[in-house]
C-alpha angles and dihedrals in degrees: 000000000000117000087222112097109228104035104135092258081138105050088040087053086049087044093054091035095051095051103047093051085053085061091046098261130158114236135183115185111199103206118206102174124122089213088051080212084165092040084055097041087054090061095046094054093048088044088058094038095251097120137110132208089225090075138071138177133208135202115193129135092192100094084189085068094047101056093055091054077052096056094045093053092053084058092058121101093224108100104182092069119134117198118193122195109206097202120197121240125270130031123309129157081231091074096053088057087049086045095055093052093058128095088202139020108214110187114193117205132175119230101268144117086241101046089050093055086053089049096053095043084053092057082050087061095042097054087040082067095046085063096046099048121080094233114031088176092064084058112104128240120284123210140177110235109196110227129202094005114186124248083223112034122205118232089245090059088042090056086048093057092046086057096044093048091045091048116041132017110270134185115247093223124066146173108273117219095258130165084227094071090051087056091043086058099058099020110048137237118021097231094041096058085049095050088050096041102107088194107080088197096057084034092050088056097047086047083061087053086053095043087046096052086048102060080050096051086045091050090046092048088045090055097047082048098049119072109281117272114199116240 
């Protein structure tokens, strides 16, 4: 969740999802986007043969609905099941239900002035929840993923980050600003692409995407594991 638009809460969704299917996971992304840009993505992978059947997506914008797919999926047996919730930008009483569902609020944010204003917009809203649900203990966990993060960072991005550490709780690992993910984006599953890419050199850097999203993935299961810290 992040209420700014253009975040990066898409890319981080096809991250997570890409490396949990690359662990044989199984993944289903609900998509409540107006614009479906996962749905779409779905049937763009699968158009280019970089999909895999472990993973789904959803569009739905009934939260409502998507609670109850939610609930289904807690009955299954399966166990290694990721679910990924692709929220839209602003304020809506449908994300605090969405909220609610979750086992853990991830909020991407890019390193600038702007984006940490958003963010921190976004743990407002958060806390705000925590003070209109009955049991706010029951609330999962809420942290800051940086997103395109620079391989040289400017020292104005390096006092963002400073900020941001210092304010709200963040994860240490991020989402580098790698080719790999804009290709992601319009290709499909990480580890698909990578499995198709003929070139070793090109295959071998979209490998380190996948490796990347997965220390992410691993930090993000280890928090929601972990006892519940407040924002």
């Amino acid at each position: 969740m992040n209420r700014k638009g253009g975040s990066g809460k898409s890319t981080l969704c096809r991250a997570l999802a890409s490396a949990a299917a690359a662990r044989g996971e199984t993944v289903t992304i609900f998509d409540t986007d107006t614009s479906r840009s996962c749905l779409h993505w779905m049937a763009a992978g699968r158009t280019a043969g970089n999909w895999s059947p472990l993973v789904e997506v959803v569009h739905s914008l009934d939260a409502f609905e998507i609670t109850e797919a939610i609930a289904q999926i807690y009955e299954q047996p399966d166990q290694e099941h990721l679910v990924l919730i692709d929220t839209f930008g602003g304020g809506a009483e449908a994300q605090d239900m969405l909220a609610i569902a979750a086992h853990r609020i991830v909020s991407p944010m890019m390193l600038s002035r702007g984006d940490l204003s958003e963010t921190r917009e976004t743990a407002s809203w958060y806390m705000n929840l925590r003070g209109r649900v009955d049991r706010p203990e029951e609330l999962p966990g809420f942290s800051v993923i940086l997103n395109r993060v620079p391989l040289r960072v400017s020292e104005a991005e390096r006092a963002v980050a400073q900020e941001l550490f210092a304010a709200l709780p963040a994860c240490e690992a991020f989402l580098s600003n790698r080719t790999a993910y804009v290709r992601m984006d319009r290709e499909g599953l990480l580890g698909e692409i990578a499995e198709h890419t003929p070139n070793r050199g090109l295959a071998t850097h979209v490998l380190n995407a996948v490796k990347e999203a997965a220390e992410l993935l691993d930090e993000i299961d280890r928090m929601i594991a972990a006892p519940m810290e407040v924002a």
